[in-house]
C-alpha positions as CSV (number, residue, x, y, z in Angstrom):
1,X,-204.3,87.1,51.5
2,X,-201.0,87.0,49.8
3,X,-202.4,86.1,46.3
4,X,-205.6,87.7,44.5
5,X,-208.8,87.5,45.4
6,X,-211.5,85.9,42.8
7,X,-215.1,86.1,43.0
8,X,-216.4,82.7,42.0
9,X,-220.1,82.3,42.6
10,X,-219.7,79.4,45.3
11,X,-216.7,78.6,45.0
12,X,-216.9,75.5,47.5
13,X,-219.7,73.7,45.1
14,X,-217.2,74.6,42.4
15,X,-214.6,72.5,43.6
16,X,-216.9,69.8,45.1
17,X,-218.3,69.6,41.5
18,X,-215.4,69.4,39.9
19,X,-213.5,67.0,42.5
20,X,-216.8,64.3,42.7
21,X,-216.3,64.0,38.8
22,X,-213.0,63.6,38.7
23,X,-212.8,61.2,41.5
24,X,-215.6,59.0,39.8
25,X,-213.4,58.5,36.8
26,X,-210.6,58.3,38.5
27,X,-211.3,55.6,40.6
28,X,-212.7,53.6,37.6
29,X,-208.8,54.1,36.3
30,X,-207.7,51.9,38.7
31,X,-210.3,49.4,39.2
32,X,-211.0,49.6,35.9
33,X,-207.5,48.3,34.9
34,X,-207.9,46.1,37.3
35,X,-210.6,44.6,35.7
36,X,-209.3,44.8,32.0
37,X,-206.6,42.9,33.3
38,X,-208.3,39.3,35.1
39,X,-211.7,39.4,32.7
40,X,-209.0,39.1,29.6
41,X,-207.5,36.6,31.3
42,X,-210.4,34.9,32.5
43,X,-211.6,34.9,28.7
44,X,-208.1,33.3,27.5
45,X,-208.5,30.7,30.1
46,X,-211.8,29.7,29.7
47,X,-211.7,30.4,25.6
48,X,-214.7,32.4,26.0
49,X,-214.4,34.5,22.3
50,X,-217.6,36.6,23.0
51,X,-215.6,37.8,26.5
52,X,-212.9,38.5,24.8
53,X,-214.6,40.5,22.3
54,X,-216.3,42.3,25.0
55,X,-213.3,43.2,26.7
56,X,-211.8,44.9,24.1
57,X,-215.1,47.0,23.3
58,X,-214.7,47.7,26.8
59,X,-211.1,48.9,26.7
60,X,-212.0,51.8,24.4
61,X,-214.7,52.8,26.3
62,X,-212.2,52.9,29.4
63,X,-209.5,54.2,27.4
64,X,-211.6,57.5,26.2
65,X,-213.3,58.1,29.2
66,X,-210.5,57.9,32.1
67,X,-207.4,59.4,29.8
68,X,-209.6,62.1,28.0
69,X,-212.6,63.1,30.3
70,X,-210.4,62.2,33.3
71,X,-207.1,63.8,32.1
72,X,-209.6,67.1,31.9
73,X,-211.2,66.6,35.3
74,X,-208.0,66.5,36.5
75,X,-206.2,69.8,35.0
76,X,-210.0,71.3,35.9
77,X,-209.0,70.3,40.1
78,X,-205.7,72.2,39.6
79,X,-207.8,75.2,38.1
80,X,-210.3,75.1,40.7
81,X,-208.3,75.1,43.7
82,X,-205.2,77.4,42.3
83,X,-208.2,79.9,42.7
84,X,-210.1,79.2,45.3
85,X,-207.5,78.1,47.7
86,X,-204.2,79.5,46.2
87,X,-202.4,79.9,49.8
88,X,-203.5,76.0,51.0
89,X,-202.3,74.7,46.9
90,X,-198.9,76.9,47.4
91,X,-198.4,74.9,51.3
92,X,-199.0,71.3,49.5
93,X,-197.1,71.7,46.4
94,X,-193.8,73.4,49.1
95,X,-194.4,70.5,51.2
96,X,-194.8,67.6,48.9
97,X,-193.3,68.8,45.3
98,X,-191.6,65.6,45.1
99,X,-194.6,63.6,46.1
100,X,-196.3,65.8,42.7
101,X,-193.0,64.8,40.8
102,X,-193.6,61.2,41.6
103,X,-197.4,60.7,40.8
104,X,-196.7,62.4,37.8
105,X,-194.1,60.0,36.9
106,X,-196.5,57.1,37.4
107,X,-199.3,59.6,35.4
108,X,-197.4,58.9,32.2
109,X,-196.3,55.4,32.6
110,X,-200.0,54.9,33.3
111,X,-200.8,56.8,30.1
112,X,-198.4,55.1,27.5
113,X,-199.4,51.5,28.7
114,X,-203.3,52.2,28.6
115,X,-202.4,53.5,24.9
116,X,-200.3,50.3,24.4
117,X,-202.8,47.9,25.6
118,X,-205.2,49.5,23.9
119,X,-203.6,49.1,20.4
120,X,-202.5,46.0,21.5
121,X,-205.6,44.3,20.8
122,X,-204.8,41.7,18.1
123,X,-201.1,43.3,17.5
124,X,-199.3,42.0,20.7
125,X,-198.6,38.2,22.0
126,X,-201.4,37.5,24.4
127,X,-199.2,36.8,27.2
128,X,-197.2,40.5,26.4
129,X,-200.8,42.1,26.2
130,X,-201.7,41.3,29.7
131,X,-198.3,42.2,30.9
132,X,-198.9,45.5,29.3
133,X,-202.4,45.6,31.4
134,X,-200.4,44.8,34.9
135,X,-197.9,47.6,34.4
136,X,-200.9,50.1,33.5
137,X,-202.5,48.7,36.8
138,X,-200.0,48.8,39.1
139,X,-199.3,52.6,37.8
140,X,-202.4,53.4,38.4
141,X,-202.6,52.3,41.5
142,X,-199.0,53.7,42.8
143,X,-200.6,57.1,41.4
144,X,-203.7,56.7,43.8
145,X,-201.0,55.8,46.9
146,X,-199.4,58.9,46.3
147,X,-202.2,61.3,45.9
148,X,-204.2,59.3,48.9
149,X,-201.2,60.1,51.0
150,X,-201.3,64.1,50.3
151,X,-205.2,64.4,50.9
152,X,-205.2,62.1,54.2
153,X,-202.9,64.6,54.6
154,X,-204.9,67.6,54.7
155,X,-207.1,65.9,57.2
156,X,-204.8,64.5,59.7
157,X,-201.4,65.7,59.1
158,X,-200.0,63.4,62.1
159,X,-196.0,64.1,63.5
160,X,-195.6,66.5,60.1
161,X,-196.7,69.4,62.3
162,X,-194.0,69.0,64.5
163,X,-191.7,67.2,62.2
164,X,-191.9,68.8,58.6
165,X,-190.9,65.3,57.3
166,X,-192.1,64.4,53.8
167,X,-193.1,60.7,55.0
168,X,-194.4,61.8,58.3
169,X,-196.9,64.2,56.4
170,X,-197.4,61.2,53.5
171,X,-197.9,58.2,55.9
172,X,-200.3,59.9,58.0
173,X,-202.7,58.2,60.8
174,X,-205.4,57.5,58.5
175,X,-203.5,56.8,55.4
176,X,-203.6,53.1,55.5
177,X,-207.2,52.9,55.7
178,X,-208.2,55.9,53.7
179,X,-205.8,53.8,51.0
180,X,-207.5,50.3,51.5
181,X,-210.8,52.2,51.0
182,X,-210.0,54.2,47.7
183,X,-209.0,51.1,46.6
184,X,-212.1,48.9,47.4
185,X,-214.1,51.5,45.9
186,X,-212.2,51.5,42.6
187,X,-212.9,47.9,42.1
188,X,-216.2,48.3,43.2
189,X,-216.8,51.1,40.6
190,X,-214.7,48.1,38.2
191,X,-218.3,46.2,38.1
192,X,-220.5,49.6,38.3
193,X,-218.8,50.3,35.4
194,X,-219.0,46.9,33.6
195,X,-222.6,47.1,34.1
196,X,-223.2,49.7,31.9
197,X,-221.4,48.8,29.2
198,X,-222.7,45.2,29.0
199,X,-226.1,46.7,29.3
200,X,-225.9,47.9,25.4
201,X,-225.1,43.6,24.4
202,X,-227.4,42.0,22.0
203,X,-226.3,38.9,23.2
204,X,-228.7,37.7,26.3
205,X,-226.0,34.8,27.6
206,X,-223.1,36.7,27.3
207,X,-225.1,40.1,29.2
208,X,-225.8,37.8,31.8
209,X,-222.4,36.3,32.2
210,X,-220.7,39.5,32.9
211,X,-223.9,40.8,35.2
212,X,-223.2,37.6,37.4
213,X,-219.5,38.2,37.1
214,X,-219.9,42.0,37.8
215,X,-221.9,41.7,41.0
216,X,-220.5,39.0,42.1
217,X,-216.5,39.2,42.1
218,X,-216.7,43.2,41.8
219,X,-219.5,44.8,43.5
220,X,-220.6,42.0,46.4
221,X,-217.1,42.0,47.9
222,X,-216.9,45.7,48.4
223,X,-219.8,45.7,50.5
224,X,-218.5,44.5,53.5
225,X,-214.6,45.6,52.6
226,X,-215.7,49.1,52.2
227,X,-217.5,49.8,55.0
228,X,-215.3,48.0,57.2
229,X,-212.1,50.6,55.6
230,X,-214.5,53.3,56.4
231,X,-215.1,52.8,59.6
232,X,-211.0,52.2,60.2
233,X,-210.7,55.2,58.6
234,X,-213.4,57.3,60.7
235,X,-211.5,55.9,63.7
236,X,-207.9,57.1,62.9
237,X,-209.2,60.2,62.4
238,X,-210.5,60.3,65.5
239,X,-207.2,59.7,67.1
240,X,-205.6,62.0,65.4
241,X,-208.1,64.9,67.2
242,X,-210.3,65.1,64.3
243,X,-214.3,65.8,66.6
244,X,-215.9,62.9,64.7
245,X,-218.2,62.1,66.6
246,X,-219.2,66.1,68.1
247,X,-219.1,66.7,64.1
248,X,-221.7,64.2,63.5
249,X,-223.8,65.1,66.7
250,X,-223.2,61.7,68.3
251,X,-223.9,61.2,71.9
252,X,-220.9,58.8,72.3
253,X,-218.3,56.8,70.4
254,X,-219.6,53.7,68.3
255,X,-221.4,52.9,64.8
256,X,-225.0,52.5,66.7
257,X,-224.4,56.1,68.2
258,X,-223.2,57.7,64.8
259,X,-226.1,56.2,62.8
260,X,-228.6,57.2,65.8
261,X,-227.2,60.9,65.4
262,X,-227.7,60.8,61.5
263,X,-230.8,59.4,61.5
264,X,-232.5,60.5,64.4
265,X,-231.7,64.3,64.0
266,X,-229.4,65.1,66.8
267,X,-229.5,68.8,68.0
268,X,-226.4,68.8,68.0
269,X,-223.5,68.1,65.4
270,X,-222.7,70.0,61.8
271,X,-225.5,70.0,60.2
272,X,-223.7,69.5,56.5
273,X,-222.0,66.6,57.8
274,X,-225.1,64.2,59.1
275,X,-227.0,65.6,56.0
276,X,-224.0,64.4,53.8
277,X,-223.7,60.8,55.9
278,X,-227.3,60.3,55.5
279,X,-227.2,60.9,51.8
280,X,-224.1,58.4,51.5
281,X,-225.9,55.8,53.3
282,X,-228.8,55.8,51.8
283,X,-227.5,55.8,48.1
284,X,-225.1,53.0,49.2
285,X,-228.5,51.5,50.3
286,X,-229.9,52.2,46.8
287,X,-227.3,51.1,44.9
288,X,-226.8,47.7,46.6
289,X,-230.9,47.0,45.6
290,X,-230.0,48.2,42.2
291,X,-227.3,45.8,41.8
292,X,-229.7,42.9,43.4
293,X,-232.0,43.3,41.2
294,X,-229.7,43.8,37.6
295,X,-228.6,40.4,39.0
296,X,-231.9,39.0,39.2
297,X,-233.0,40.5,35.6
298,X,-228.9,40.4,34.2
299,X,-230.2,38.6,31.4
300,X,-232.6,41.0,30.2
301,X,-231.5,44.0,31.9
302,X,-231.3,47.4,30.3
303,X,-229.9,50.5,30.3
304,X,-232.1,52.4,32.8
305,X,-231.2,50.0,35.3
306,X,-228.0,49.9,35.1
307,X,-227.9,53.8,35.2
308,X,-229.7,54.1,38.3
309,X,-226.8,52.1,39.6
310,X,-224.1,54.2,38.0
311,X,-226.2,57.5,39.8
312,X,-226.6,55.8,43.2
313,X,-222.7,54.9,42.7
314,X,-221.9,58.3,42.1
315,X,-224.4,60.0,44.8
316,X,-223.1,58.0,47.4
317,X,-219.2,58.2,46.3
318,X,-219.9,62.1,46.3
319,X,-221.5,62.2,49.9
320,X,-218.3,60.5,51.2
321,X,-216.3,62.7,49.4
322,X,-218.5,65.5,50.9
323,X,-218.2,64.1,54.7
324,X,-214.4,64.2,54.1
325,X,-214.0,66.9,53.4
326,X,-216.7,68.2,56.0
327,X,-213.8,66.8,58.9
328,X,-211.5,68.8,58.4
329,X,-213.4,72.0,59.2
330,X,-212.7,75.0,60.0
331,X,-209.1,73.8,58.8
332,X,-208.1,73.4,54.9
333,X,-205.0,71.6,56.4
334,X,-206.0,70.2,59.8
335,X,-204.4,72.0,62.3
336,X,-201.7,74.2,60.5
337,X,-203.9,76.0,58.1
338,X,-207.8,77.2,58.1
339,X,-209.6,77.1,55.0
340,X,-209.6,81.2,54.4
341,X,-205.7,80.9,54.2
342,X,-204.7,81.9,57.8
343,X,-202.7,80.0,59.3
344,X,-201.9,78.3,63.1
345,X,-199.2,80.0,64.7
346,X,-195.6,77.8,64.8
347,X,-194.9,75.6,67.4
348,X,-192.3,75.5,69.9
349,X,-189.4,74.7,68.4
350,X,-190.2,75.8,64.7
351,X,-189.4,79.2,64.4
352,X,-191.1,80.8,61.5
353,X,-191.4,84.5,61.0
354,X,-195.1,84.4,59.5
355,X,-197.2,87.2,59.5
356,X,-200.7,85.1,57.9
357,X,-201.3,83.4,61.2
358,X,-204.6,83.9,63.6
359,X,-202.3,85.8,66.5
360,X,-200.4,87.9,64.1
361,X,-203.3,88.9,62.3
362,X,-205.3,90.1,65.2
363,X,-202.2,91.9,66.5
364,X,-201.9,93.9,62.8
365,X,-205.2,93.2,61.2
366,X,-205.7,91.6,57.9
367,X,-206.0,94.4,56.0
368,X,-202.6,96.1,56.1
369,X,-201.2,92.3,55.9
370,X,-203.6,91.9,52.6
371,X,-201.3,91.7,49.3
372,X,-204.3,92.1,47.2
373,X,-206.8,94.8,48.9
374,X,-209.1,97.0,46.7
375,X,-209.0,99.5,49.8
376,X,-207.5,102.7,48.9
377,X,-203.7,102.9,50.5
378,X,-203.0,106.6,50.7
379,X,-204.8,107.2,54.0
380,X,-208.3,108.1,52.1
381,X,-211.4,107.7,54.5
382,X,-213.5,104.6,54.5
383,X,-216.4,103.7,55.8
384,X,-216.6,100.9,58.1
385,X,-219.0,99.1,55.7
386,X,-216.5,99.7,53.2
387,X,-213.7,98.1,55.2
388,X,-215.9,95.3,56.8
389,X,-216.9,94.1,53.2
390,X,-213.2,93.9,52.5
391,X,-212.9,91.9,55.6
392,X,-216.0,89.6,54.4
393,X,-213.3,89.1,51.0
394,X,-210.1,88.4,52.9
395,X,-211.6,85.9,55.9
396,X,-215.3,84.8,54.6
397,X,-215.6,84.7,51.1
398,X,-214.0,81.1,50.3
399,X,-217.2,79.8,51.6
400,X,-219.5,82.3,51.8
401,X,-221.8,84.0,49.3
402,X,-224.0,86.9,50.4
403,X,-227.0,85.6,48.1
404,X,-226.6,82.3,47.2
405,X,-224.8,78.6,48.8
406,X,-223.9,79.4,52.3
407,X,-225.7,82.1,52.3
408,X,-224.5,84.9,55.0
409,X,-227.6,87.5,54.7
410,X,-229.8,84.9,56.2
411,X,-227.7,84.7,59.4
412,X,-227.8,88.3,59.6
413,X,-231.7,89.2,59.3
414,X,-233.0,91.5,61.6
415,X,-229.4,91.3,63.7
416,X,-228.4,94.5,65.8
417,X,-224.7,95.4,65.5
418,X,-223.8,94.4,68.6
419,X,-225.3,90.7,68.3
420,X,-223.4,90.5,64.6
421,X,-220.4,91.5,66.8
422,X,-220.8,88.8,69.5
423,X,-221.3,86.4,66.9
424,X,-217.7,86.7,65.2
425,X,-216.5,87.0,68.5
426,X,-218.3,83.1,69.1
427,X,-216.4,81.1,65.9
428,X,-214.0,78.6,67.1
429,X,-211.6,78.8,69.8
430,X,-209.6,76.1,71.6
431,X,-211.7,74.9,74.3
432,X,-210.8,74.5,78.0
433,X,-208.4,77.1,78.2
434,X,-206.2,76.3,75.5
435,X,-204.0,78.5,72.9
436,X,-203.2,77.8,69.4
437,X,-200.3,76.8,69.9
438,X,-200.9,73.9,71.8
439,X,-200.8,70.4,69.5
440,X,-204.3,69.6,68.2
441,X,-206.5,71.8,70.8
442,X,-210.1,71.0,70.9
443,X,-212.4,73.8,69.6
444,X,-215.4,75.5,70.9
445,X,-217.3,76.4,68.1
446,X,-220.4,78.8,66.9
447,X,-223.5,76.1,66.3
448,X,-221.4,73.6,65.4
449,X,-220.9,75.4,62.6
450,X,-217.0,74.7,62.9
451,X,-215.3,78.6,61.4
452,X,-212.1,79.4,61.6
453,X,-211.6,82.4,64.2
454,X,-212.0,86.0,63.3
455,X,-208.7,86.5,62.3
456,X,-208.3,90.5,62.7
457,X,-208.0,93.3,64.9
458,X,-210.8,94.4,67.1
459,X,-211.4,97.5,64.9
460,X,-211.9,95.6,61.9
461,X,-213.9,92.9,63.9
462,X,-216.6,96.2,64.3
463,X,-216.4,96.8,60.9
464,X,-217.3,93.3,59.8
465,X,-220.3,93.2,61.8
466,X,-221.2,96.9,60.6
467,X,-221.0,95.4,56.9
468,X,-223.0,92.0,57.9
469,X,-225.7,94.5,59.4
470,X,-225.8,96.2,56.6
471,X,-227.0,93.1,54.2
472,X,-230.5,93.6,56.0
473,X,-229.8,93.3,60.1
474,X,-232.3,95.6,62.3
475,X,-232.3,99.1,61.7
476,X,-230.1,101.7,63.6
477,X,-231.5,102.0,67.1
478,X,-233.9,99.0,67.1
479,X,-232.2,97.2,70.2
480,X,-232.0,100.1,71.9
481,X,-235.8,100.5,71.6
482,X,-236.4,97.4,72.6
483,X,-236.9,96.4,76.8
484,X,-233.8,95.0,78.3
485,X,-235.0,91.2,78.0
486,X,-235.6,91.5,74.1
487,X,-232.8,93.9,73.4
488,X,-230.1,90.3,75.6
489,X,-231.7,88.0,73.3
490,X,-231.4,89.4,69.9
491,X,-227.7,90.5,70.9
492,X,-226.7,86.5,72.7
493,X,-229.4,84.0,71.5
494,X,-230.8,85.3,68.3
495,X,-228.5,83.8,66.0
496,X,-229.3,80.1,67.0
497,X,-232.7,80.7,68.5
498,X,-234.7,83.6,66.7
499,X,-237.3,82.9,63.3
500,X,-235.3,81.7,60.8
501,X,-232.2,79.9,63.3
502,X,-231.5,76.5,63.1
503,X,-233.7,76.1,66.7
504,X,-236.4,78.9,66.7
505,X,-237.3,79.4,69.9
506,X,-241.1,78.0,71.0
507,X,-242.0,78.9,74.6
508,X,-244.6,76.1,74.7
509,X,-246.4,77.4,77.3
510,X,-244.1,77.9,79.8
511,X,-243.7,80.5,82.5
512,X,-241.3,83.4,83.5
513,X,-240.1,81.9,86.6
514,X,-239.7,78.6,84.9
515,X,-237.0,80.1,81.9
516,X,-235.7,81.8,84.7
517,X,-234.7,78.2,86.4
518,X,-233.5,77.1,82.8
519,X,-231.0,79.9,82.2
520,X,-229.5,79.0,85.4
521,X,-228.5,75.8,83.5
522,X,-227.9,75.9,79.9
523,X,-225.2,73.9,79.4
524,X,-226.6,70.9,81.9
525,X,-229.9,71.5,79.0
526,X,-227.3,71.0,75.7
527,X,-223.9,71.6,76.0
528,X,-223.9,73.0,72.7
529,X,-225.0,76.1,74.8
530,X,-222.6,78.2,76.7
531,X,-223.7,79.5,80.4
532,X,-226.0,82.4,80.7
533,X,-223.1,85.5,81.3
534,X,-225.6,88.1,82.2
535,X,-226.8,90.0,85.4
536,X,-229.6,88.7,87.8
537,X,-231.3,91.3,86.2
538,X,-231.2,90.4,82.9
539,X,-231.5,87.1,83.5
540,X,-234.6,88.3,84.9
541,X,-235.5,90.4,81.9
542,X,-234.6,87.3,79.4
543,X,-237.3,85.2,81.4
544,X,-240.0,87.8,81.6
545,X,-239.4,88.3,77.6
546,X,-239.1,84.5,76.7
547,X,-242.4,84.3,78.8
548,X,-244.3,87.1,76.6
549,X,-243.5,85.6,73.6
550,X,-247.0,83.4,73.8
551,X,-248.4,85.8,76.2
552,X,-247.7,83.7,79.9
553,X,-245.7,86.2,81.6
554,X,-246.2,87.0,84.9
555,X,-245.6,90.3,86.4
556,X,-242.6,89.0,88.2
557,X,-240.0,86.4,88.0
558,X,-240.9,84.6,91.9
């Protein structure tokens, strides 16, 4: 809200595209040097010249991809995020700038050793040449531990919130495993990698050599190191107060309950999440085949092969990058900042004057606290249309599209006012009575769906909804039309449970009297489901209309 405002079509895929990429080649900069590294020295020891040979072909394939198309990707993530999240990039750089200062230190060391090692090929003593590979390694490496440190961060920010320290925030709950795991997967990526540049050898023995070694000493290991990081990982997190396993729709803590909730399509959960879990496991699934059989062919494999590794690699690296991400919601910075730029009110004991968070802005409303507004500021009348779709830019449109990826007209068809108004009024909360102010408060969320609050007055709340309506909700008048029991459910159950919801409603056959019983007891039926607030007499009404809906209603509820 303090910076401007810029329209990018989808701005989250934007990012996740540009991020997945970059991570992919940048993980294959460390492992890869890793690699460069112990397979030149395994040649030297073992006088193997056609390894040697190979590793240098392999060191300009490295050196153009990872300090070219990486350097790129990298400047591209900058780009990307300066725009889409300017308030959340602004917060890092105050809090970490000498965190930047460092892994950019480490950025060129890394650069002028991969340039030296790679012109070092038959100019440099052997033993200097590998030297030259270590020092690129290790600041590679050091470059990963810094930057792992800022995005474990974002996720679980740990004793910074009360603390402000820079090693608090850096040395986070999760950063130890989230570290061990980034590095796994780099070496991992090492052999993906070798794999498809040994698939292009003429030379049968010497293809199959460094498929054996590839799977074998790269790939195999990380199978079981990975996932075990991962799973550390997924636990700190969980300490920290990050809803794993509600995220994920699991019906208790545990591996067998979080794979039963992916696979098994639990009602409850975020729905991007399991989708993205279920994508990484499988592809990790896929991959590990892929790899089986180049090992059983690696003396004849080819280049298809080895690329349906490389894509399965790259599918499943980009699910996990999508699941984290997919934690942290609705925050951009767990639990100090959401991802539309509003921020958690201070804490006791930090006194900040800050007129961007969730309580100051419903007291003012985010449009007079808007640097950037296109809203006229001379007292001009506007429609509340007008102002809601100024809302939908300030609070909504780092996620949302109207038309296209996380699409908002959809959620709106055929909605009344009023039920577009209770549904802002439904985004996340802190549970169980708590305030936002409280360290880490659980959150009560709208269909799992885990968005930030309305952060606004109630006025511009109205005008929202009058704008969502307006993207193709019911005509004017249409719930007042309707009988009491049609015109409750379209304004309190029609976003999760009308056509086109997540969980349409099917009456199955059932009778008045028995929805009756059941909206007595919603929560006890999924606890996703808050308790029906209405009258006796609309409960009645809801029952007698759920009932019609296949034409079992009875004339009254007994």
């Amino acid at each position: 809200m303090n910076y401007p405002i810029w329209d990018l079509p989808a701005s989250g895929l934007l990012i996740a595209f540009v991020a997945i990429v970059h991570v992919f080649v940048s993980h294959f900069a460390v492992g890869g040097g890793l690699f460069l590294v112990l397979t030149e020295r395994k040649a030297r020891r073992e006088a193997d010249a056609a390894l040697l040979e190979y590793v240098k072909a392999h060191t300009r394939f490295f050196v153009l991809l990872t300090l070219v198309f990486g350097a790129i990707t990298g400047v591209g993530i900058w780009f990307t995020i300066g725009l889409v999240h300017p308030a959340a990039t602004s917060s890092l750089i105050a809090a970490f700038v000498w965190g930047w200062a460092i892994e950019w230190t480490f950025f060129v060391v890394e650069i002028a050793a991969a340039m030296v090692y790679f012109y070092g090929w038959d100019r440099l003593p052997a033993r200097t040449h590998m030297a030259v590979g270590w020092v690129y390694f290790w600041a590679a490496w050091l470059s990963l531990a810094v930057i792992n440190g800022i995005l474990t961060f974002m996720l679980t920010p740990g004793a910074w919130l009360e603390t402000r320290s820079f090693w608090a925030g850096i040395l986070n709950p999760t950063y130890l495993p989230a570290v061990l795991a980034r590095t796994f997967g780099a070496v991992g990526l090492a052999g993906v990698y070798a794999l498809l540049t040994a698939s292009r050898l003429s030379d049968a023995a010497l293809k199959g050599r460094i498929a054996r070694y590839a799977v074998v000493k790269w790939i195999a290991p990380m199978v079981v190191l990975l996932p075990v990081s991962l799973v550390w990982a997924l636990g700190a997190a969980a300490a920290d107060g990050v809803p794993v396993r509600e995220i994920l729709g699991a019906a208790n803590a545990g591996i067998p309950a979080l794979v039963a909730a992916v696979f098994g399509g639990a009602a409850t959960g975020h729905p991007v999440a399991q989708v993205a879990t279920r994508v990484l496991l499988i592809a990790s699934l896929a991959g590990l085949c892929f790899s089986a059989l180049v090992f059983r062919r690696r003396r004849e494999y080819g280049r298809p092969l080895a690329a349906a590794v490389m894509a399965s690699t790259f599918v499943a690296l980009g699910a996990a990058e999508w699941v984290r991400e997919d934690l942290r919601k609705p925050y951009v910075i767990g639990h100090y900042m959401f991802v539309n730029g509003v921020r958690l009110p201070a804490r006791a004991g930090t006194p900040i004057e800050d007129r961007f968070t969730v309580d100051a802005l419903n007291e003012s409303g985010v449009l007079p606290a808007a640097a950037w507004s296109r809203l006229p500021q001379h007292g001009e009348a506007v429609s509340d249309v007008a102002r809601g779709e100024e809302v939908f830019r300030l609070l909504c449109r780092s996620c949302h599209t109207v038309d296209g990826y996380l699409a908002v007209r959809p959620l709106v068809r055929n909605a009344s006012l009023s039920s577009a108004d209770a549904m802002l009024g439904r985004l996340a909360s802190p549970a169980s009575g708590a305030d936002w102010t409280e360290p880490r408060p659980a959150l009560r969320t709208w269909r799992g769906r885990r968005m930030p609050p309305f952060a606004g007055t109630r006025e511009e709340r109205r005008a929202l909804a009058a704008y969502l309506v307006s993207l193709g909700g019911a005509p004017a008048g249409a719930s007042e039309r309707a009988d009491a029991g049609a015109r409750f459910f379209t304004d309190n159950c029609s976003m999760c449970h009308g056509p086109g919801a997540d969980f349409p409603f099917d009456a199955k056959g059932r009778p008045a009297d028995t929805f009756y019983e059941m909206l007595g007891r919603l929560p006890a039926i999924n606890d996703a489901m808050p308790a029906f607030e209405g009258t006796d007499a609309e409960r009645q009404a809801v029952a007698v209309y759920l009932a019609t809906l296949n034409h079992t209603a009875k004339e009254a509820v007994r």
